[in-house]
C-alpha positions as CSV (number, residue, x, y, z in Angstrom):
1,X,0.0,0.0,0.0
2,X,1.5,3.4,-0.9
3,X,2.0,6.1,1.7
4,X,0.2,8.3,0.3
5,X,-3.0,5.8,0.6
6,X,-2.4,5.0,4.1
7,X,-2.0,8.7,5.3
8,X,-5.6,9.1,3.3
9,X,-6.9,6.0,4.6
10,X,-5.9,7.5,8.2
11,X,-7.1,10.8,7.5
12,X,-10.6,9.6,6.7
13,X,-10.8,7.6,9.6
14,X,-9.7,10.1,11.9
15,X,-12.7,12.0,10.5
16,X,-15.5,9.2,10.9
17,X,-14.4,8.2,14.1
18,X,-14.8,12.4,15.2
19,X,-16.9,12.7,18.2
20,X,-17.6,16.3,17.8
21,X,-17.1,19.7,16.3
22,X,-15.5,22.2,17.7
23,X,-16.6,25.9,15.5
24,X,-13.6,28.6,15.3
25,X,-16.0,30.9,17.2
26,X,-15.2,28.5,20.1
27,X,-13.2,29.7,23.0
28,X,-9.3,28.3,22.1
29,X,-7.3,26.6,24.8
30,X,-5.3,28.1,27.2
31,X,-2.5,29.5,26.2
32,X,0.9,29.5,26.9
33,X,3.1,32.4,27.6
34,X,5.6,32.6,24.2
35,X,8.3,35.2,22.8
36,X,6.0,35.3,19.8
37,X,2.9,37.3,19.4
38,X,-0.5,34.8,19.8
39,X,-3.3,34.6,17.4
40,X,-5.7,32.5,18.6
41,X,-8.8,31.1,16.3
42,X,-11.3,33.2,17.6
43,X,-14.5,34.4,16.0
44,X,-12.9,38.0,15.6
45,X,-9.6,36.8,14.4
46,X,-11.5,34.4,11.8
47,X,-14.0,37.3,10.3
48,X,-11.0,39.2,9.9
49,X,-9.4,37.3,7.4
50,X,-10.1,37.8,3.9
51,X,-12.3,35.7,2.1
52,X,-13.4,34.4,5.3
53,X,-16.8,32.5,4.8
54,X,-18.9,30.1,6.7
55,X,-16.4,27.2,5.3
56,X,-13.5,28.4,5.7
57,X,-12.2,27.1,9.2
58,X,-13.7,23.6,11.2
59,X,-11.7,23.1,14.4
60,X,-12.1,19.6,15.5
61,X,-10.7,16.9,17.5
62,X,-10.6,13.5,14.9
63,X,-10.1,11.0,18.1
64,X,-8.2,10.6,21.5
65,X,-4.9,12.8,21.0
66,X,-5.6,14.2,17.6
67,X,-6.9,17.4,16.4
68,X,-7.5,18.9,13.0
69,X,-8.4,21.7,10.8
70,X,-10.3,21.7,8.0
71,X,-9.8,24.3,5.7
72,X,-11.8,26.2,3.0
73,X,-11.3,29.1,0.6
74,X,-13.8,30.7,-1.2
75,X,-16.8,28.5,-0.2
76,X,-15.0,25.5,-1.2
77,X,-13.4,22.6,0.7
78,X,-9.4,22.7,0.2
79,X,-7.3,20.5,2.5
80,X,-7.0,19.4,6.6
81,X,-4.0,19.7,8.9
82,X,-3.8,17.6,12.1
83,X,-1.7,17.1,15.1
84,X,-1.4,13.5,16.7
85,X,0.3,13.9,20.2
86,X,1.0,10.2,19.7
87,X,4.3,9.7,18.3
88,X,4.6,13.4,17.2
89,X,3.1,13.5,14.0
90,X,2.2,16.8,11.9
91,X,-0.5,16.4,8.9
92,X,-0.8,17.7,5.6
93,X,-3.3,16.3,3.4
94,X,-4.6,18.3,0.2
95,X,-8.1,17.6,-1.3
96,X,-7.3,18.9,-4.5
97,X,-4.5,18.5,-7.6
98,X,-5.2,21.8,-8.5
99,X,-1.3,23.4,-8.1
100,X,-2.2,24.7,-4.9
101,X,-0.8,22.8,-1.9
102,X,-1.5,22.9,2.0
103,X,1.0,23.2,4.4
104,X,0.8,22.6,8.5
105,X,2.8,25.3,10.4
106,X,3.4,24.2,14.0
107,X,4.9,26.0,17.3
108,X,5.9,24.6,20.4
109,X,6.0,26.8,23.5
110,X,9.7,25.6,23.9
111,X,10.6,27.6,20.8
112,X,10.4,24.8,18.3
113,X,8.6,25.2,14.9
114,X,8.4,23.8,11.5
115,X,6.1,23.1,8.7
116,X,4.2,20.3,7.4
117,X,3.9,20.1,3.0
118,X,2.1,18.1,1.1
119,X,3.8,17.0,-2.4
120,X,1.5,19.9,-4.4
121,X,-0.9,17.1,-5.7
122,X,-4.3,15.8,-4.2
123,X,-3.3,13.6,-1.1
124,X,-1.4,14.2,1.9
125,X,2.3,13.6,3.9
126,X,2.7,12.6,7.1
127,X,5.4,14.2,9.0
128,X,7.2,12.4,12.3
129,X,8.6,14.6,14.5
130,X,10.9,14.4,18.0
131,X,9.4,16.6,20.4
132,X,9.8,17.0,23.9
133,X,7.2,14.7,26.1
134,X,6.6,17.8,28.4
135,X,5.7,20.4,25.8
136,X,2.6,21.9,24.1
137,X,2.0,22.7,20.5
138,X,-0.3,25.2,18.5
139,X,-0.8,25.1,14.9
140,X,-2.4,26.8,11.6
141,X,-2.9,25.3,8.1
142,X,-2.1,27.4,5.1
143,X,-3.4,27.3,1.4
144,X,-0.1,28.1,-0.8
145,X,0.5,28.8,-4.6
146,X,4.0,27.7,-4.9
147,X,5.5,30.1,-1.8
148,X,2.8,32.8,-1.9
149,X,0.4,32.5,0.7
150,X,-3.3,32.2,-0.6
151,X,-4.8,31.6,2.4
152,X,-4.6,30.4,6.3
153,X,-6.8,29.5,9.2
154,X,-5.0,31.2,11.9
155,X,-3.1,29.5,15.1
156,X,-5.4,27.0,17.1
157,X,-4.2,25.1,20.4
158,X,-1.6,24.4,22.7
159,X,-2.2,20.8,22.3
160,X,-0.1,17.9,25.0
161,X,2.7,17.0,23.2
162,X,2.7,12.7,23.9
163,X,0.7,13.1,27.0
């Protein structure tokens, strides 16, 4: 089975097995205090964002230890990022092979960050990261053109890191 199919394969699941919904008008977790400036999902922060429309941000948590963003731009569905505290692992997963690709930012409140690609086509990677067992970590998901940003949700979380 390819990687690519699993990841999907996971992906999907993760959705169908979702308990709930959480909306981005919802009341982010606590945060952390960070050298960086916040920007929480909130309901302000979301309507401020252009092109912004009912579709374009679903905040949920997939199953036990894994959360997600759906993302949408201009009324249409366009990829998901996820976090699984399990094992580290950052999401990207693309819904369409249209040249655009999404791409998971994350930010630990130890001062780690990095980014999550997909390969540019319909599909998704899976990206396996060491982080700290003690730690917390927020993240966004961006709709890119090559490097220019298109569009992006906006930082949701701090999530336990393998607790």
């Amino acid at each position: 089975m390819s990687k690519r199919l699993s990841i999907l394969i996971a992906t999907v699941a993760a959705l169908v097995l979702s308990v709930g919904t959480v909306s981005a008008s919802a009341t982010p977790a606590p945060q952390r205090d960070l050298a960086v400036p916040e920007r929480p999902v909130t309901a302000a922060s979301v309507e401020a964002t252009p092109g912004f429309d009912s579709m374009t941000t679903k905040v949920h948590k997939a199953a036990p230890g894994v959360w997600c963003i759906d993302m949408g731009y201009k009324g249409e569905y366009s990829g998901t990022g996820c976090f699984r505290n399990h094992g580290d692992h950052v999401t990207a997963y693309d819904g369409y092979a249209d040249g655009k690709h999404i791409r998971t930012d994350w930010h630990t409140d130890y001062g780690r960050d990095g980014a999550c690609t997909d390969g540019g086509d319909a599909g998704g990677d899976d990206c396996n990261y060491d982080m700290r067992e003690n730690g917390y970590l927020k993240f966004q998901v961006e709709l890119r053109n090559g490097s220019k940003l298109v569009h992006e949700t906006g930082w949701y979380g701090y999530h336990p890191i393998g607790q």
